[in-house]
Structure formats: C-alpha cells, structure tokens
C-alpha positions in Angstrom: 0.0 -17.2 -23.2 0.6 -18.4 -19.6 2.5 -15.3 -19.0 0.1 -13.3 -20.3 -2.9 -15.1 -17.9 -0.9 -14.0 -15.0 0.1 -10.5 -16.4 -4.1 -10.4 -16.2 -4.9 -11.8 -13.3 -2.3 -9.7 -11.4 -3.4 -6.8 -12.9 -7.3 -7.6 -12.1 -6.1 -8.4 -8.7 -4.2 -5.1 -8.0 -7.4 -3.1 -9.1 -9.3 -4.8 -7.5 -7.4 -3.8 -4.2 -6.7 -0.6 -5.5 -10.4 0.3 -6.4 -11.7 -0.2 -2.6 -10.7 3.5 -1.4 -12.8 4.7 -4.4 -15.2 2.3 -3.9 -15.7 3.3 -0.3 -16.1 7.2 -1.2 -18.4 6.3 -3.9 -20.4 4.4 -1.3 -20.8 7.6 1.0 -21.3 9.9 -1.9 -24.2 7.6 -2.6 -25.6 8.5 0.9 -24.7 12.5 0.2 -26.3 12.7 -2.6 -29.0 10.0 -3.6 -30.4 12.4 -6.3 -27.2 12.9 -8.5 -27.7 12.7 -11.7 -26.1 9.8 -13.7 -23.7 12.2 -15.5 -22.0 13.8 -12.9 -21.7 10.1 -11.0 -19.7 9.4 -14.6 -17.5 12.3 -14.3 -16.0 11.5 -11.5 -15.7 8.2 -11.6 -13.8 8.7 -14.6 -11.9 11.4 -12.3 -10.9 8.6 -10.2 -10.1 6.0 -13.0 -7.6 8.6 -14.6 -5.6 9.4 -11.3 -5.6 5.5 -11.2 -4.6 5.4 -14.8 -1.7 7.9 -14.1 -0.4 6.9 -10.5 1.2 3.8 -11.4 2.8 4.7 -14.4 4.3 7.5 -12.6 5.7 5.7 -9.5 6.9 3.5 -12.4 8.6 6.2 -13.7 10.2 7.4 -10.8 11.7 3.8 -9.7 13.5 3.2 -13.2 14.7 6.7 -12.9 16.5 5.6 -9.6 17.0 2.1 -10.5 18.6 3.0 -14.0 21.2 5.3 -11.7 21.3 2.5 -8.8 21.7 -0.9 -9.7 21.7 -2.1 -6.0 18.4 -0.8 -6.0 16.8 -2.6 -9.3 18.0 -5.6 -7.4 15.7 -5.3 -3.9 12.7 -4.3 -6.6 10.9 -7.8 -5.2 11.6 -7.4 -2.0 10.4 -4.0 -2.0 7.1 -4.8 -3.7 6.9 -7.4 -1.5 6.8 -4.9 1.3 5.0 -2.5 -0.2 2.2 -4.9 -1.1 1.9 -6.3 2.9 2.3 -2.6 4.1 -0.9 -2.1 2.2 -2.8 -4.9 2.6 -2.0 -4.7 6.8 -3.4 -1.2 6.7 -6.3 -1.7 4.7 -6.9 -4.8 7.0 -6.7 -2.9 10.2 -8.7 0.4 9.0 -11.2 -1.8 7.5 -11.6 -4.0 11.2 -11.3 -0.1 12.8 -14.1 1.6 10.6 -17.1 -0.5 11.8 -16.0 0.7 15.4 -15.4 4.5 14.0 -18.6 6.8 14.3 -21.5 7.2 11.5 -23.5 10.1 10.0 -20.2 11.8 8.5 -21.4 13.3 5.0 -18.0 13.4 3.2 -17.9 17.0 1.1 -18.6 17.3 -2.7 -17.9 19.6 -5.3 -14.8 19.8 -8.0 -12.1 20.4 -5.3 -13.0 17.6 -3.0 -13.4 15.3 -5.8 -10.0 16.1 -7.2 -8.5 15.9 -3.6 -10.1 12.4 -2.9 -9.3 11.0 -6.1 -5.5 12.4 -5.7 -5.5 11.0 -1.8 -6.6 7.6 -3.3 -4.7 7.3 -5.9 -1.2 7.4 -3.6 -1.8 3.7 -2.6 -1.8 3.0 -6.7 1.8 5.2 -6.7 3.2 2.7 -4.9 2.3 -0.1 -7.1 5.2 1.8 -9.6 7.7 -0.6 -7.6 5.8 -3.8 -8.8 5.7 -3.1 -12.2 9.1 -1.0 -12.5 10.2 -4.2 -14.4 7.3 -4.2 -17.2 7.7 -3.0 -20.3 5.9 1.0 -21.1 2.8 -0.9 -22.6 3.0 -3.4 -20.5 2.6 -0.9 -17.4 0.3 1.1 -19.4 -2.3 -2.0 -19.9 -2.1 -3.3 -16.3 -2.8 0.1 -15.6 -5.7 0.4 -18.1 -7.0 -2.7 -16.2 -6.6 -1.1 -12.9 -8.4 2.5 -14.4 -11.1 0.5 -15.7 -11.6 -1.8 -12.8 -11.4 1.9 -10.2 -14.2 3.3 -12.9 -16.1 0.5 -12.3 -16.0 0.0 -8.9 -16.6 4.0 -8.6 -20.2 3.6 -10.4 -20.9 0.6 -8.5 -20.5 1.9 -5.2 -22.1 5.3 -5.6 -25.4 3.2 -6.4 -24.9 0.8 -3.7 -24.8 3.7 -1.4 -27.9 5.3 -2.9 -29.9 1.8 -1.8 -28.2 0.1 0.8 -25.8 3.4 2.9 -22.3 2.5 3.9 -22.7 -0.8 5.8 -20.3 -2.6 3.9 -17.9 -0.1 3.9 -16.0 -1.9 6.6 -16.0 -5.4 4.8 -15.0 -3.7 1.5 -11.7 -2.6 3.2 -11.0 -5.7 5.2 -11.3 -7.7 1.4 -9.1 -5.0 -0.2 -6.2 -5.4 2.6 -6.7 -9.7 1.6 -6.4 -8.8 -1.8 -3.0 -7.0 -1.4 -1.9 -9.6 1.0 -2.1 -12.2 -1.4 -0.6 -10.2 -3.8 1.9 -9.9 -1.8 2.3 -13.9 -1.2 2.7 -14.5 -4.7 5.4 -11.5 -5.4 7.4 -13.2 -2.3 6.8 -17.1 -4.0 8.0 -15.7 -7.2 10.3 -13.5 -6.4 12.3 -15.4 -4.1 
C-alpha cells in the first residue's frame, strides 16, 4: 500500500506541476472571453486533459523503445529524470519571477486552431515526464497519467473562472509554485534514485 501512496502522491504532484501552463492560459482565456459559455470552457479543458493524457504515455513509449535497444541508457533513466525534473522546475521558476516584469493587456487568440496549438505546446513539458515513468508498468503509466489528465482538466476549469473574476494577477505566482513543484520532484527522484 505504501508503494501505492507514493505512486499517488507523485502522480498528484507531477500534475499538479504539469497543470500550471494550462492553468495560466485558462486564466487569460478567462480575461478574453468572460462570457463563454460553460460548454465550450468544458471542451477544451478536456482538449488539454487529453494531450496531457497522451504526452506521457508517449515520451514513455519512446524511452523503452530506446532503452529496450540501449541498456546503458535504461541505466541513467534516474539521473535523467532527475535532470529533466530540475530543467523544468528552473525554468518554470525563472519565467514565473520574469512574467510579473513582462508587459499586460496581451489577449491570447482563441478558436479551434489556437486551442489545439496551446494545448499541444503545453503538453511537451508532460512529454518529458515519459523518462520518469519509463520504468512503470502500461497501467501503471496510464493511471499516473489519468491522475495528471484529470488534475490538467481541473486546473483548466478552475483557471478560466478565476480569470473571469479576478484577470491574470496570479499568473506569475502560479508559475513560480509549478517550477517548486518540479523541483521537489526532482529532490525526491535524486534521494531515491541514488
């Protein structure tokens, strides 16, 4: 069961870190467009919960694929989660510290083709997470990444109706949590790992 605890609490954890890009565009879609209707605020943040959904099961896929046919590299899979993780939680970090310097008033754009190209563009940070659980079984990966999906959906809605009563304002503080978030993910991958 301990194992199992963990398993969660990683997985929360990672989605929780991995939901703050949606979040954040949620927050200024909220701005653009504080008359959506509750549908269409459902539809794509279910957009951005299945490219979360997918992302990590496929940079899964691509690291046992090279692992299976490069043992050497199965071997530095901790290390390079563990680098992958602080590369991540750094930059979060930094743009989140940068953006409350960076200019306002910038309406992001909407309609199908942005919301597939923000929710591809935010997803890539939840490819990489396919090196930290290249080691779990299929359903394994697939339920941590159901966690994450659920936890992006989630965080989607939330922020879309933040942004509808409160703007972006804590945009910058949502990022600067996110990059702690992967940072001490990264701690423990590095105090288990090594």
């Amino acid at each position: 069961m301990n194992g199992w605890l963990s398993f969660i609490i990683s997985s929360i954890l990672f989605g929780l870190g991995l939901a703050v890009d949606a979040f954040l565009i949620s927050l200024a879609g909220g701005v653009n467009e504080p008359n959506a209707k509750r549908g269409k605020i459902l539809a794509s943040a279910l957009v951005f919960a299945l490219f979360q959904l997918a992302a990590p099961l496929i940079g899964r896929l691509c690291v046992r694929t090279v692992a299976e046919r490069f043992l050497f590299f199965k071997e530095c899979l901790s290390g390079i989660a563990l680098a992958v993780l602080l590369f991540l939680g750094i930059k979060m970090l930094v743009e989140g510290l940068r953006q409350s310097k960076s200019k306002d008033g910038e309406k992001p754009k909407s309609g199908i083709g942005a919301l597939l190209l923000s929710a591809a563009v935010s997803s890539v940070d939840a490819l990489s997470m396919g090196f930290t659980i290249a080691e779990y079984s299929l359903w394994t990966a697939v339920a941590g990444a159901g966690i994450i999906a659920a936890i992006t959906f989630i965080a989607y809605t939330a922020g879309f109706f933040i942004g509808r009563k409160f703007g972006t304002r804590l945009a910058d503080k949502a990022m600067v949590i996110g990059g702690i978030l992967f940072i001490v993910m990264a701690l423990e991958v590095f105090i288990r790992g090594f």
